[in-house]
N, C-alpha and C positions, 0 to 999 in steps of 0.2 A: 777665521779672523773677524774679530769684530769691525764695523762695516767705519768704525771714529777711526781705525789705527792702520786703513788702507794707504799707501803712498797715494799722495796726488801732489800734484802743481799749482801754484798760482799763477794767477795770470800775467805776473811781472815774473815765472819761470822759478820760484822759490819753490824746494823741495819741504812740506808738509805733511800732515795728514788732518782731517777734519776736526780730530780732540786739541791737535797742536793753534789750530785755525781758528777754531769757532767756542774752545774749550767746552765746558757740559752744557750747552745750550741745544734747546728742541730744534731741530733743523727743517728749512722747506728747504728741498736740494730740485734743480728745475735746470733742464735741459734748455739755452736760452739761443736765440738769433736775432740780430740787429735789422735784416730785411727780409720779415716775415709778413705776415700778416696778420700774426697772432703779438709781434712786437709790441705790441702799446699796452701788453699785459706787464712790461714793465714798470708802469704807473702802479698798479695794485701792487705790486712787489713790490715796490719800494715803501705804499703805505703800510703795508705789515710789515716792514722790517723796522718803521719810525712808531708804530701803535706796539708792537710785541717784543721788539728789541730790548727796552729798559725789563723788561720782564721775563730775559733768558730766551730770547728766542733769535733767530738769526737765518735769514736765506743765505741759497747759496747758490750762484749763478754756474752754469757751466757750457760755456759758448760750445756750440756744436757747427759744422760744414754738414752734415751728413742728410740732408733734407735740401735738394734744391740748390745746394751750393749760397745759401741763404747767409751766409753766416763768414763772406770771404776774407775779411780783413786781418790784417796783422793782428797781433796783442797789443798794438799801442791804441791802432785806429778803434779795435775793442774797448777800449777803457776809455778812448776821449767820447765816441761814440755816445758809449753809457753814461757816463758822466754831464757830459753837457746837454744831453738831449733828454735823458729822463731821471740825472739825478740821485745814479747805483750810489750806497753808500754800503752795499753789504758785498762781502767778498766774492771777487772771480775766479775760477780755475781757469788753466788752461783750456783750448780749445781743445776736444775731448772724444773721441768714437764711440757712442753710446748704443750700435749695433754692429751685429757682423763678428768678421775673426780678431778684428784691431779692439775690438769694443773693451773699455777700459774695464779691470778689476771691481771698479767701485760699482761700474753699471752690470756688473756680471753677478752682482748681490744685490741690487735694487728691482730689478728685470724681474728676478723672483717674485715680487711681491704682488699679489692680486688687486685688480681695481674694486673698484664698488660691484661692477657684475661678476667679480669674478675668473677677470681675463688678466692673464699675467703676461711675458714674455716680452716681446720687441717694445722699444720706443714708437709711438705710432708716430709722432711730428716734435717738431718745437714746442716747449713748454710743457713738456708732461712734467706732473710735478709729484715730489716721494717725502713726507711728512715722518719725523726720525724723531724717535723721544730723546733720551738725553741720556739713556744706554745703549744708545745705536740701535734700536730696534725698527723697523719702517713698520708705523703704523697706518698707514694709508696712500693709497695711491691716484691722485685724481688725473685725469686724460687733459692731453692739450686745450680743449675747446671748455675744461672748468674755469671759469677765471678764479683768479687770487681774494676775490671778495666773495665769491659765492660763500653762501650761509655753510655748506656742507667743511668749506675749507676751514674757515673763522673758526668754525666748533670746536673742528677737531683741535686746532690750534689753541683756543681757550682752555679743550679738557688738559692739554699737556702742559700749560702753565701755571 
């Protein structure tokens, strides 16, 4: 199945899929938490979704528990959370199992996809982030600790627009 026409949730619990959601737009799809310590990569998330947005591009947040318990709030307190603190204007999935036996369909096709060294499999933490062309294909995979500005991210994000 291609990885746009997977079921997922939004975060107000609407049944979707990412072609229905984001329509043919290049995707950063990012495993997210509200009390992390990688959280304030939501700033750079949200500038690439206001600099690459008008030009087919679109993140895609997917609040995760599965890390530290980092991530405990309802879907409401998620969305006011995001909103007033750092300003999400791109779409939420539900809170989501991004490893393990629960681990959603969608991460059970992104998981596959090799980083820059090479290493595929588990979500290492919050914020790993999976760069999706606009046939659903995952062209890149960068690790929690890449931020959203790094030069490697930007690229690949310009070659797909």
């Amino acid at each position: 199945m291609n990885l746009r026409d997977i079921p997922v949730r939004t975060l107000a619990d609407a049944p979707t899929t990412l072609a229905e959601l984001t329509g043919d737009r290049a995707l950063l799809i990012v495993n997210v938490a509200s009390r992390c310590g990688l959280t304030p990569q939501y700033t750079g998330l949200v500038k690439l979704q206001q600099e690459y947005g008008p030009r087919g591009f679109s993140v895609v947040g997917v609040p995760c528990n599965q890390f530290m318990g980092q991530e405990p709030g309802s879907a409401e307190e998620i969305q006011e959370f995001c909103a007033t603190t750092y300003g999400v204007d791109f779409p939420l999935l539900e809170k989501t199992d991004v490893n393990g036996e629960a681990r959603h369909p969608l991460y059970d096709q992104l998981t596959g996809t090799p980083d820059a060294d090479g290493a595929a499999g588990d979500i290492q933490w919050n914020f790993e982030k999976f760069l999706v062309d606009r046939e659903g294909t995952v062209v890149a995979r960068f690790r929690p600790g890449v931020e959203p500005s790094d030069p490697a991210v930007v690229t690949a994000i310009e070659k797909l627009l």
